[in-house]
DRENDO-792849 format. One record per residue (C-alpha): residue number from 1; residue in one letter; x, y, z. Coordinates in pm, 1 decimal, m for minus. Example, Ala and Ser with C-alpha at 12.3 -4.5 7.8 and 13.67 -1.06 7.14 Angstrom:
2
r i:1 aa:A px:1230.0 py:m450.0 pz:780.0
r i:2 aa:S px:1367.0 py:m106.0 pz:714.0
END
This chain:
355
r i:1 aa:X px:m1113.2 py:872.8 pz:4068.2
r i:2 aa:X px:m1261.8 py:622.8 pz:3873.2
r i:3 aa:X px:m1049.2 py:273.1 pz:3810.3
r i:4 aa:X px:m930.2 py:206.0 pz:3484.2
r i:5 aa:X px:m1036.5 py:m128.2 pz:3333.8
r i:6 aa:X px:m748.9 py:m238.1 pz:3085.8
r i:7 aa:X px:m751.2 py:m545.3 pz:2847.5
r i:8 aa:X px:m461.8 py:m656.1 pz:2648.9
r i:9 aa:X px:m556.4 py:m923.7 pz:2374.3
r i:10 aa:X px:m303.0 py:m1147.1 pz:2243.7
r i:11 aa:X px:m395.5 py:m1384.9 pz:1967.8
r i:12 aa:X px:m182.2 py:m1733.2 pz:1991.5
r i:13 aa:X px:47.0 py:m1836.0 pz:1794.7
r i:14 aa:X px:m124.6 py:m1598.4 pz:1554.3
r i:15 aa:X px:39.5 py:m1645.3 pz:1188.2
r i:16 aa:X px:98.9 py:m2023.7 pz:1217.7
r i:17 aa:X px:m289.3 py:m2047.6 pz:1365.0
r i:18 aa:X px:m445.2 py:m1877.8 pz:1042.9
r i:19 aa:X px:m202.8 py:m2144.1 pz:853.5
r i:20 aa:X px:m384.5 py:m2440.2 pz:1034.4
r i:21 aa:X px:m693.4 py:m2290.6 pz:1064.9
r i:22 aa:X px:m740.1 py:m2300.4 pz:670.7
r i:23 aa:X px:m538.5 py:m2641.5 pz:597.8
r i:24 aa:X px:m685.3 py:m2885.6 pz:794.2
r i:25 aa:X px:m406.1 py:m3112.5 pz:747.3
r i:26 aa:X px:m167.9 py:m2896.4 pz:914.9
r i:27 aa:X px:m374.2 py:m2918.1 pz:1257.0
r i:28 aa:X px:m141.3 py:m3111.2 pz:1521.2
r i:29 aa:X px:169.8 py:m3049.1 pz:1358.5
r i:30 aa:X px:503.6 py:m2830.3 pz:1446.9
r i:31 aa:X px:426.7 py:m2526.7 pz:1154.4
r i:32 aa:X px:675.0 py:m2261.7 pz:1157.9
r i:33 aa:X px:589.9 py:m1950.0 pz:962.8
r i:34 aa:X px:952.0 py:m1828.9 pz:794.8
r i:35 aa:X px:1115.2 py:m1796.3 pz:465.3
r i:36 aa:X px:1326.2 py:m2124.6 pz:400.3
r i:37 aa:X px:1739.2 py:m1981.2 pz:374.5
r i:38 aa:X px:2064.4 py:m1908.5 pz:607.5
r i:39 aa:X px:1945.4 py:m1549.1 pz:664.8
r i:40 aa:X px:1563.9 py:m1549.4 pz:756.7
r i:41 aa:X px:1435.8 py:m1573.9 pz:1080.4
r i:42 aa:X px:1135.8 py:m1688.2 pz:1241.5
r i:43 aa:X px:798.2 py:m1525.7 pz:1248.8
r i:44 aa:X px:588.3 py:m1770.9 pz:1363.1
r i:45 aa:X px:558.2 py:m2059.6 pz:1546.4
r i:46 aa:X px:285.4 py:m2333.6 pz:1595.2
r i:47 aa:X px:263.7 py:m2445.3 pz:1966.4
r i:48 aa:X px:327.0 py:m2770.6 pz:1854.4
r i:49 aa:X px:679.4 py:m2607.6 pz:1737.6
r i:50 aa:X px:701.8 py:m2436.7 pz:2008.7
r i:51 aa:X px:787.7 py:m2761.6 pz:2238.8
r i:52 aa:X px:1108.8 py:m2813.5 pz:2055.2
r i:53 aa:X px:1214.8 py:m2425.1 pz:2156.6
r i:54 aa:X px:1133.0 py:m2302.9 pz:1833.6
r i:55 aa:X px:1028.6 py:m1917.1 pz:1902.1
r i:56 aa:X px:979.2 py:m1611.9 pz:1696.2
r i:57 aa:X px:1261.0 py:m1420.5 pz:1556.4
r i:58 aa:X px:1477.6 py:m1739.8 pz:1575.6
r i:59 aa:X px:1729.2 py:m1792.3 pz:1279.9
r i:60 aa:X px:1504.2 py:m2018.9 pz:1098.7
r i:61 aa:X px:1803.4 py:m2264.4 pz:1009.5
r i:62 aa:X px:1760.0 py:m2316.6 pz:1404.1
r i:63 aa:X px:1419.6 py:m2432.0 pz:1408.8
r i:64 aa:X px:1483.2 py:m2625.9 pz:1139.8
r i:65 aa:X px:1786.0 py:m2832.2 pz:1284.8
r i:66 aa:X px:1561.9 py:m2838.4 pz:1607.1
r i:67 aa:X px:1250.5 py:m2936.8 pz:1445.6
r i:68 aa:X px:1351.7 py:m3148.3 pz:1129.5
r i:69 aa:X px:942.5 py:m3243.4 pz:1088.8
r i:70 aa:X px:842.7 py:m2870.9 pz:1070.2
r i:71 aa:X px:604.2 py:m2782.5 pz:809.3
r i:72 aa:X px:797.0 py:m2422.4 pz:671.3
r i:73 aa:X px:546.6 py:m2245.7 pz:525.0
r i:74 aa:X px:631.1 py:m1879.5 pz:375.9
r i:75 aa:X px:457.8 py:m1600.2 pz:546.1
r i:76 aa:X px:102.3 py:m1481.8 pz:365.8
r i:77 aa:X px:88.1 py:m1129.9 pz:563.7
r i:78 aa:X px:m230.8 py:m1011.0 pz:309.4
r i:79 aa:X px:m436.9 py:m1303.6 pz:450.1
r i:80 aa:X px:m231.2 py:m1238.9 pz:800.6
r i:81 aa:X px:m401.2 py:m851.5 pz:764.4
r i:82 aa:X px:m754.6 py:m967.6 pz:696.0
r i:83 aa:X px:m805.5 py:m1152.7 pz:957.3
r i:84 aa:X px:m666.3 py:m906.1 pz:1180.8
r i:85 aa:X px:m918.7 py:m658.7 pz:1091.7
r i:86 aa:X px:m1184.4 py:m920.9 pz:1121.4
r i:87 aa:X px:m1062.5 py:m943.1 pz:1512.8
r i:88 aa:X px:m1051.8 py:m590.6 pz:1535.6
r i:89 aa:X px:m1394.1 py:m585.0 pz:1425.9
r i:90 aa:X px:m1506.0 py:m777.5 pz:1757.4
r i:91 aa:X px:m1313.7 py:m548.7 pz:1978.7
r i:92 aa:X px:m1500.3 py:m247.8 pz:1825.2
r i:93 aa:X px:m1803.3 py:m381.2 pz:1936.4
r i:94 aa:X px:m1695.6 py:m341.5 pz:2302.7
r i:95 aa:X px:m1508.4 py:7.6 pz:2303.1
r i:96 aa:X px:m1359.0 py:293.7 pz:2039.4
r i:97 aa:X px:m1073.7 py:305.3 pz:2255.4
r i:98 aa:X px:m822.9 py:33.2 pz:2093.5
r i:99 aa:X px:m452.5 py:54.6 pz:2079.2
r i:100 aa:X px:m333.0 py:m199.0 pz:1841.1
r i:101 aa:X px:22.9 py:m303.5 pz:1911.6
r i:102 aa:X px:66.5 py:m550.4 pz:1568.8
r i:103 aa:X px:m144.7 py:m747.9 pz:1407.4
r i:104 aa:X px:m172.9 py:m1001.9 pz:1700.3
r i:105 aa:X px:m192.8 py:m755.7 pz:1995.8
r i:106 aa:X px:m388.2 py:m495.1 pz:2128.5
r i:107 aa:X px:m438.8 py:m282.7 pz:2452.6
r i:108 aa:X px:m878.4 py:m201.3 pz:2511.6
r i:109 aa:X px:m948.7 py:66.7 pz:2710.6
r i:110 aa:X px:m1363.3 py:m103.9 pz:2851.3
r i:111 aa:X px:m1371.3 py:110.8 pz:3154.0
r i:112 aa:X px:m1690.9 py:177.5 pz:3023.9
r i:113 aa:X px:m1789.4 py:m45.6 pz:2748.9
r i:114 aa:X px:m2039.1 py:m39.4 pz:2476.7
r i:115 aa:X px:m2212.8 py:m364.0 pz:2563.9
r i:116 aa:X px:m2314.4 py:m280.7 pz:2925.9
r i:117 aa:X px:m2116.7 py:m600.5 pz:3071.5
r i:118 aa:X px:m2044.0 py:m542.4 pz:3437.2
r i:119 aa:X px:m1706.8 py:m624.8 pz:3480.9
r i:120 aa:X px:m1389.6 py:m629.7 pz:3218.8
r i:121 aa:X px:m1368.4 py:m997.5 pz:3306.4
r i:122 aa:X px:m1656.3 py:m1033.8 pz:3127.0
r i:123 aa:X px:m1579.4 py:m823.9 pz:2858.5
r i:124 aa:X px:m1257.9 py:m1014.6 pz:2782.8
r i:125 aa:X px:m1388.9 py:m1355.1 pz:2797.6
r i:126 aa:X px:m1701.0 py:m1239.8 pz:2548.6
r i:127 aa:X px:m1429.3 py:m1131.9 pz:2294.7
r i:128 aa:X px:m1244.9 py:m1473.4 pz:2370.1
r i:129 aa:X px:m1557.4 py:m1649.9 pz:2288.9
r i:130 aa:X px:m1645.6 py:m1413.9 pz:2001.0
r i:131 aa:X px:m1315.7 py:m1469.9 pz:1820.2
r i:132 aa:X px:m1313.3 py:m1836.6 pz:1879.7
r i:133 aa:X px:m1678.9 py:m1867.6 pz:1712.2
r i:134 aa:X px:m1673.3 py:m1653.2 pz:1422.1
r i:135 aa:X px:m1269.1 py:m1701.6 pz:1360.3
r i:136 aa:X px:m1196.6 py:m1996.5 pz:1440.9
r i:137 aa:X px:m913.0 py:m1871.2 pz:1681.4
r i:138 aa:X px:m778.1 py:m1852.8 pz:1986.2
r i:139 aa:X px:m682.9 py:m1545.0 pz:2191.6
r i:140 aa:X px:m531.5 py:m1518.9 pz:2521.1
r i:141 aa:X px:m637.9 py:m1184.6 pz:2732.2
r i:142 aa:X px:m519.0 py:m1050.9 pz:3016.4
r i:143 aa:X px:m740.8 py:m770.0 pz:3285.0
r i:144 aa:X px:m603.3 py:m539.6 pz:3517.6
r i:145 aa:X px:m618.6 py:m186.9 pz:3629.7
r i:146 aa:X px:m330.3 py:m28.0 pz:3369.8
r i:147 aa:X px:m134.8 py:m152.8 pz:3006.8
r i:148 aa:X px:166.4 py:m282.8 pz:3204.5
r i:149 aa:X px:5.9 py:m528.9 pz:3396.0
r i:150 aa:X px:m250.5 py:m605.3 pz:3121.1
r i:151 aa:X px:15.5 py:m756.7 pz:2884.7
r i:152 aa:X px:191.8 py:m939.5 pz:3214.4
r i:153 aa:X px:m127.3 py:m1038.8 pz:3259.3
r i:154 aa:X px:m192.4 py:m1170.8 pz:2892.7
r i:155 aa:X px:121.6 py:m1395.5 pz:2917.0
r i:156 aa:X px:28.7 py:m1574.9 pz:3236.7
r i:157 aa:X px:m166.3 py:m1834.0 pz:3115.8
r i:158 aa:X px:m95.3 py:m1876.5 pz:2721.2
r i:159 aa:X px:m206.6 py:m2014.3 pz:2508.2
r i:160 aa:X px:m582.5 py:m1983.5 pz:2494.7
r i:161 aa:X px:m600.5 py:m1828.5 pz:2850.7
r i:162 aa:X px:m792.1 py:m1539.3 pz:3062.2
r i:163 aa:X px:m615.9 py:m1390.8 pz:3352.7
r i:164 aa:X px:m715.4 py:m1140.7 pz:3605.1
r i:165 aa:X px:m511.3 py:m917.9 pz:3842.6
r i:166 aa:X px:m747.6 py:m724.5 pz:4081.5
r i:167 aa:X px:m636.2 py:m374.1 pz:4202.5
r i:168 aa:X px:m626.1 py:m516.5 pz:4551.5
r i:169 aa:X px:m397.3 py:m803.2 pz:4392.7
r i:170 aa:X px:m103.3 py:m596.3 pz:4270.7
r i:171 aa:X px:75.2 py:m547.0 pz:4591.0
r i:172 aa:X px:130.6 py:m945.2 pz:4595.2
r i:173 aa:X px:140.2 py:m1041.2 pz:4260.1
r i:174 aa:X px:428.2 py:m838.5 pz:4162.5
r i:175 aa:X px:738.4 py:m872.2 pz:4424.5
r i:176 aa:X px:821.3 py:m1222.7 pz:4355.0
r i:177 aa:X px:866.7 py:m1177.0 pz:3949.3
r i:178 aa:X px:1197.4 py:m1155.6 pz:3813.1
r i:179 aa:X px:1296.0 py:m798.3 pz:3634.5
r i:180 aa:X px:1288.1 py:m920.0 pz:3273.4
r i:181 aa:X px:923.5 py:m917.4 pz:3320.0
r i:182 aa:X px:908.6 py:m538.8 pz:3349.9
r i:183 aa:X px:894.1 py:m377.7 pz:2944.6
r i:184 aa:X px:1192.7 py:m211.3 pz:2804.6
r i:185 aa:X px:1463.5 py:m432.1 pz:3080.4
r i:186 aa:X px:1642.9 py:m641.9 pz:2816.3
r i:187 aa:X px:1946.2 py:m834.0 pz:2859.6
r i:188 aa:X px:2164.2 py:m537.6 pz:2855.2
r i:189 aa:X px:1940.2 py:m337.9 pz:3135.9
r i:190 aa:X px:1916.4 py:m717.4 pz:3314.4
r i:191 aa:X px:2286.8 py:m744.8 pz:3308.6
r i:192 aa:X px:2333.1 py:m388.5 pz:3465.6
r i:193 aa:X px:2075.7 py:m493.6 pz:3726.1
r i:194 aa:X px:2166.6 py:m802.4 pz:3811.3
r i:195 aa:X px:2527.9 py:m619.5 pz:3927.2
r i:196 aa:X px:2319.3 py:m424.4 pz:4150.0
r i:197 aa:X px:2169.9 py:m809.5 pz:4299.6
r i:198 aa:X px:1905.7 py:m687.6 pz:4174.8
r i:199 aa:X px:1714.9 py:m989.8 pz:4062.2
r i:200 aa:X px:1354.3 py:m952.6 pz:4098.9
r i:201 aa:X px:1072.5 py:m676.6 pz:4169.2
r i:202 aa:X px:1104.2 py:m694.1 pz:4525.9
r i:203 aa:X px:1465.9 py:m649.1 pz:4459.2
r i:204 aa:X px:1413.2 py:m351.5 pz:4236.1
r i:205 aa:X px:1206.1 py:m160.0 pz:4526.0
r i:206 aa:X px:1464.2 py:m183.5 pz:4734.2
r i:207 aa:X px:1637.5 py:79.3 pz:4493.3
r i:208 aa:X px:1584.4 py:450.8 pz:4594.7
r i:209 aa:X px:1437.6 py:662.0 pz:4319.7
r i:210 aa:X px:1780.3 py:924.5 pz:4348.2
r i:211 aa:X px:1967.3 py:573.1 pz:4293.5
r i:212 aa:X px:1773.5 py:484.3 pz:3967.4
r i:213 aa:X px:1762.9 py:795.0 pz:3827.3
r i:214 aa:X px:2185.2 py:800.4 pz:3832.8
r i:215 aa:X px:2203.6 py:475.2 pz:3703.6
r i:216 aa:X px:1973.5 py:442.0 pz:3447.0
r i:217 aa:X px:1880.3 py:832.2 pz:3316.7
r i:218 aa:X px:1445.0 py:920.0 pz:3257.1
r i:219 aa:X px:1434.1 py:546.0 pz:3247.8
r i:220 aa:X px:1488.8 py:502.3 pz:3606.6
r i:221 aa:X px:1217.0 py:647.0 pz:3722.7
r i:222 aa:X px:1005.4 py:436.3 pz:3426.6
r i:223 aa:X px:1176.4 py:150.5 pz:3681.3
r i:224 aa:X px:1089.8 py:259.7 pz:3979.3
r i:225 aa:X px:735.6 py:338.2 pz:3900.1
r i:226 aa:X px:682.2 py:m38.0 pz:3706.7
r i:227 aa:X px:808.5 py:m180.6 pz:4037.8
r i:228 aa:X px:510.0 py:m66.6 pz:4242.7
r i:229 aa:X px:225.1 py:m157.2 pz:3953.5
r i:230 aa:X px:243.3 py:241.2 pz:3839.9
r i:231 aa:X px:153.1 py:327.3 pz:3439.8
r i:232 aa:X px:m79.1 py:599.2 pz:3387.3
r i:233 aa:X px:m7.2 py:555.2 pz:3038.1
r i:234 aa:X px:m335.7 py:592.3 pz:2818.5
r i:235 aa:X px:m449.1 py:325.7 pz:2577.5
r i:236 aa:X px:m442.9 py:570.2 pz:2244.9
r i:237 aa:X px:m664.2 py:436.5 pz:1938.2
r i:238 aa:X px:m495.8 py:420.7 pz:1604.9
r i:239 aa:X px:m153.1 py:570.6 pz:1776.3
r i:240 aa:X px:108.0 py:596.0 pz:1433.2
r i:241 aa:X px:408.7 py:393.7 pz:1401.6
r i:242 aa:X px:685.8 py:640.0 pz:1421.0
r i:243 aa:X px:987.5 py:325.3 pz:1338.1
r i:244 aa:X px:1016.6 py:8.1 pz:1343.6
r i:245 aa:X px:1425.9 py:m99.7 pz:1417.2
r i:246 aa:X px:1584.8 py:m406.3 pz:1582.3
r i:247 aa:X px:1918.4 py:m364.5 pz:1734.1
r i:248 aa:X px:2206.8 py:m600.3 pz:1936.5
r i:249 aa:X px:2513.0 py:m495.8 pz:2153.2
r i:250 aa:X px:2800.0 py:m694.2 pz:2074.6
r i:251 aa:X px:2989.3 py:m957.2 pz:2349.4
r i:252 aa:X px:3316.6 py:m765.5 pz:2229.1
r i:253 aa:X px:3352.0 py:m430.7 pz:2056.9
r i:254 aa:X px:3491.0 py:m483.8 pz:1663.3
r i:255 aa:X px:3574.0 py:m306.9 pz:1370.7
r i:256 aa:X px:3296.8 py:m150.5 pz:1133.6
r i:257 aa:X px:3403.6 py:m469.9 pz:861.8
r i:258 aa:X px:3270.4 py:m730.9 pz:1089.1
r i:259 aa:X px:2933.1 py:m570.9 pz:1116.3
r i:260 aa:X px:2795.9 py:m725.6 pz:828.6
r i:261 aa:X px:2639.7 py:m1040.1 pz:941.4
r i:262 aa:X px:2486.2 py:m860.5 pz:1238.4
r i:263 aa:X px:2317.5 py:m589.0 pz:1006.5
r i:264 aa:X px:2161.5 py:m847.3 pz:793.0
r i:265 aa:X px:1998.3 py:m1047.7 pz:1040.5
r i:266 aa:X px:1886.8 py:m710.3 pz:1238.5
r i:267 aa:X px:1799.2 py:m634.7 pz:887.8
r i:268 aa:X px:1541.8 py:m973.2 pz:846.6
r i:269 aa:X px:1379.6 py:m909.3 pz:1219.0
r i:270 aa:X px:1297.1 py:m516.3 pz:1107.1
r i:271 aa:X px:1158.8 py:m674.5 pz:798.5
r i:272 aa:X px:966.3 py:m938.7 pz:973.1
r i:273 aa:X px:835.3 py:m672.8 pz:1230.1
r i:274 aa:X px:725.6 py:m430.7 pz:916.8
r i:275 aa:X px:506.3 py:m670.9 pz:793.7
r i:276 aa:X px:257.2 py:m638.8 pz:1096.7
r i:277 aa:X px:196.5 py:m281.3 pz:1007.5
r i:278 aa:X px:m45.4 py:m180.2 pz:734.9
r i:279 aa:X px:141.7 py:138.0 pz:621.4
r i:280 aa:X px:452.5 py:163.6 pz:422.0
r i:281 aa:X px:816.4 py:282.8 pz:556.4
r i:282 aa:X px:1010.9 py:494.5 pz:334.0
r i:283 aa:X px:1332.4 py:586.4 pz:524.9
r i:284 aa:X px:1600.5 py:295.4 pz:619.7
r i:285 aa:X px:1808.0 py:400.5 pz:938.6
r i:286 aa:X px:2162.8 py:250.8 pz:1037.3
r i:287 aa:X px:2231.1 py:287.8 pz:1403.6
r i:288 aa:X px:2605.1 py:229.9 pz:1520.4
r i:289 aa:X px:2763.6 py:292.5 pz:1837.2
r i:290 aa:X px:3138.3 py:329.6 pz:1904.7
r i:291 aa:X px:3303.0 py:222.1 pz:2219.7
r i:292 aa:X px:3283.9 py:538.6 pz:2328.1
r i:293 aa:X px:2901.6 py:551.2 pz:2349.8
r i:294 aa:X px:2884.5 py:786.9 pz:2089.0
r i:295 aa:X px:2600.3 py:739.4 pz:1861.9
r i:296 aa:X px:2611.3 py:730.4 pz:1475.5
r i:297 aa:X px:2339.3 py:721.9 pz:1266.8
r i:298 aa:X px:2274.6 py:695.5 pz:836.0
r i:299 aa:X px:1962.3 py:738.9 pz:675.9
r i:300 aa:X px:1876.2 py:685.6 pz:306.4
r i:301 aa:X px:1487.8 py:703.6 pz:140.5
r i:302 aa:X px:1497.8 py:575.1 pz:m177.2
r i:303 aa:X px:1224.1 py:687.4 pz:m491.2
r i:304 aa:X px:1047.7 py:415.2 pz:m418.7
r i:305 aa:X px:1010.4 py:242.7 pz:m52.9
r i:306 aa:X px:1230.1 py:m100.3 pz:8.2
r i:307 aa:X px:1004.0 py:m368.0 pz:m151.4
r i:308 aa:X px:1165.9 py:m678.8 pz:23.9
r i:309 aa:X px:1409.4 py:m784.6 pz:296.3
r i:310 aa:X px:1703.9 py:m840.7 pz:31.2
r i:311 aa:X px:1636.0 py:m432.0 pz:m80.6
r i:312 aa:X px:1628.0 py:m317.7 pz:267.0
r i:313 aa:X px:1936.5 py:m538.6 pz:356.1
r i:314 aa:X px:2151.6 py:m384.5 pz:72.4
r i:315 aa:X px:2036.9 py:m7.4 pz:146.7
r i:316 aa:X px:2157.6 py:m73.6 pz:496.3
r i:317 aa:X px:2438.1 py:m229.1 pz:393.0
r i:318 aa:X px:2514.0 py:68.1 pz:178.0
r i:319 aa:X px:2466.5 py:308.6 pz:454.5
r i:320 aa:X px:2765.1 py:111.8 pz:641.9
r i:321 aa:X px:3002.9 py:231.3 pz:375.7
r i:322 aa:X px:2876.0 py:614.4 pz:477.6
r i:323 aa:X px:3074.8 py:599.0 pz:791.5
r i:324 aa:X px:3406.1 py:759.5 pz:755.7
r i:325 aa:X px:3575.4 py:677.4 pz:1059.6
r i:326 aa:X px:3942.9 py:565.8 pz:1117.2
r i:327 aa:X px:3963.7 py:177.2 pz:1047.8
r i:328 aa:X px:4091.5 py:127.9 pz:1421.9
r i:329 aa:X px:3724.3 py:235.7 pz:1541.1
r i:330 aa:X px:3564.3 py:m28.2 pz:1734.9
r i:331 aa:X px:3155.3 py:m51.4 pz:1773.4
r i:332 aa:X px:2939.4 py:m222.6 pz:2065.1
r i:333 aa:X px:2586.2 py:m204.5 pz:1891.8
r i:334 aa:X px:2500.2 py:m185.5 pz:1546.0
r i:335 aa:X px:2093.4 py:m150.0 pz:1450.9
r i:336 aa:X px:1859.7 py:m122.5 pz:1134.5
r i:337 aa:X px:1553.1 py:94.2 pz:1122.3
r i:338 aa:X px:1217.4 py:180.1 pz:911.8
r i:339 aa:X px:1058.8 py:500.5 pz:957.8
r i:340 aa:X px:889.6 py:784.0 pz:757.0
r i:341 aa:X px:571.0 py:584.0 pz:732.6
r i:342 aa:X px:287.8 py:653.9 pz:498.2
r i:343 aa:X px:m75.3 py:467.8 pz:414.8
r i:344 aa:X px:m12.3 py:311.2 pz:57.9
r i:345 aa:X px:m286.1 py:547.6 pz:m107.8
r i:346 aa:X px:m171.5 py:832.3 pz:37.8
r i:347 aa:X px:219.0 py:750.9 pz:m87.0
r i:348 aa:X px:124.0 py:698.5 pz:m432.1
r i:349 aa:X px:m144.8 py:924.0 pz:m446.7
r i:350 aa:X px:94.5 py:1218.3 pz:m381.7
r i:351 aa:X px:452.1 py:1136.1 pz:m552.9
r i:352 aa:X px:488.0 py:1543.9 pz:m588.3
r i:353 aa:X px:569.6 py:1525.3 pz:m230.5
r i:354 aa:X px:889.2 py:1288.5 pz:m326.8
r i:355 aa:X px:972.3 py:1425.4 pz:m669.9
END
């Protein structure tokens, strides 16, 4: 069987780069991409931020107490898109087989590529090289034989870096990293397997599959093949974006009337996250859970689609007031969604289909 060649491309610091790429001035400095106000968040940060542990999604109140020089610019996601495509441009020129992930990101399938090159190595570092000449940019990229290890690989030596993990390789490399590496373990799955001392991969093997699969439903055996460098998962070109939702378990269950400050931030990260995809949502989703476990959910889709972070905050709030539960229920995890997505010809081209 023929060994897959997988590169995931990550551009750095991607929003706040395109800022300092075209304003000379800002070059050097801490730039934070982010709305100025008490309720936006962080969607980019310059490296230069970065050292003062300003990161993505942060409240952007935060980053400003923790980096009082910051440049804030607002976000400019048109010019954000165009120079995305221009980067997906140079990828094409390698393989058809591209798996974009957000406007930064994307998974290339160069098994075979277009360009003859002998080895994906070389394939990734020509597209490094490409980007940085014509774009003025920098990308970090990341080679190994499937997706998961790809993006671990991606991350390894940011920003600006190119690593490599060899088939051979993946027997060593992985043991000795901690489980938050592996996608989908969050805090809440990192919690549950840290009571298991589980703490990193080597940990995790240690786990029978039977054992997993109790503990952790279809996703245990997700775990248990991540653990020993198994994803057979295909890199699929153009794949749709089904939703887009950010959600947060509570530290103690409460009533549905304490909800709203967590729905309004969860509200500005789904926002944020909406504006790296090209099509337009038309359904917002409010996810609840009780103490119980039992999942809740309230959908609303509007004439026309939520033009701005405030709209989509107020239709979620509004779909709070849907739930007619007794006042004594309590909640652990509250999230807000965007789904029913459509290409903006194709959703005003057609408004029979919404009339």
């Amino acid at each position: 069987m023929l060994q897959r060649k997988i590169v995931h491309i990550d551009m750095d610091a991607f929003y706040a780069s395109v800022e300092q790429r075209d304003d000379s001035q800002l070059r050097g400095k801490p730039v934070v991409v982010a709305w100025r106000g008490n309720r936006s968040v962080v969607c980019a940060a310059s490296y230069e931020a970065r050292k003062f542990g300003v990161r993505s999604a942060m409240p952007a109140v935060r980053a400003e107490r923790l980096c009082p020089n910051a440049v804030f610019l607002p976000p400019d996601f048109p010019r954000y898109r165009t120079v995305s495509r221009q980067v997906r441009d140079i990828f094409r020129r390698h393989t058809d087989l591209i798996e974009p992930l957000s406007l930064d990101e994307a998974y290339l399938d160069v098994t075979e590529n277009k360009t003859g090159l002998p080895t994906a190595t070389q394939v990734a570092r020509t597209i490094r090289n490409q980007i940085r000449a014509e774009l003025q940019l920098t990308a970090s990229a990341g080679v190994a034989p499937n997706k998961f290890l790809a993006k671990i690989a991606s991350d390894w030596k940011k920003p600006d870096g190119l690593f490599v993990i060899q088939p051979e390789e993946v027997e060593s490399f992985l043991p000795p990293l901690p489980v938050g590496r592996l996608p989908g373990v969050g805090k809440v799955t990192e919690e549950k397997l840290k009571a298991l001392d589980v703490h990193t991969i080597a940990d995790l093997r240690r786990l029978e599959l039977p054992a997993l699969e109790s503990r952790f439903g279809r996703y245990g055996v997700r775990l248990y093949e991540l653990a020993r460098g198994i994803d057979e998962s295909l890199v699929v070109p153009d794949r749709p974006t089904q939703s887009i939702s950010a959600e947060d378990t509570f530290e103690r269950d409460v009533p549905l009337t304490e909800t709203e400050p967590m729905i309004r931030r969860l509200a500005e990260l789904t926002w944020a996250a909406s504006r790296k995809e090209s099509r337009i949502a038309r359904t917002v989703v409010l996810k609840l859970k009780t103490a119980e476990f039992k999942i809740l959910t309230r959908s609303h889709t509007p004439p026309c689609p939520p033009s701005s972070c405030e709209e989509l905050t107020a239709i979620a709030l509004s779909l709070r007031a849907r739930v007619t539960l007794e006042p004594r229920q309590r909640f652990r995890l509250v999230g807000v969604g965007l789904s029913n997505f459509f290409e903006p010809q194709d959703l005003f081209a057609q408004p029979g289909l919404f009339e």
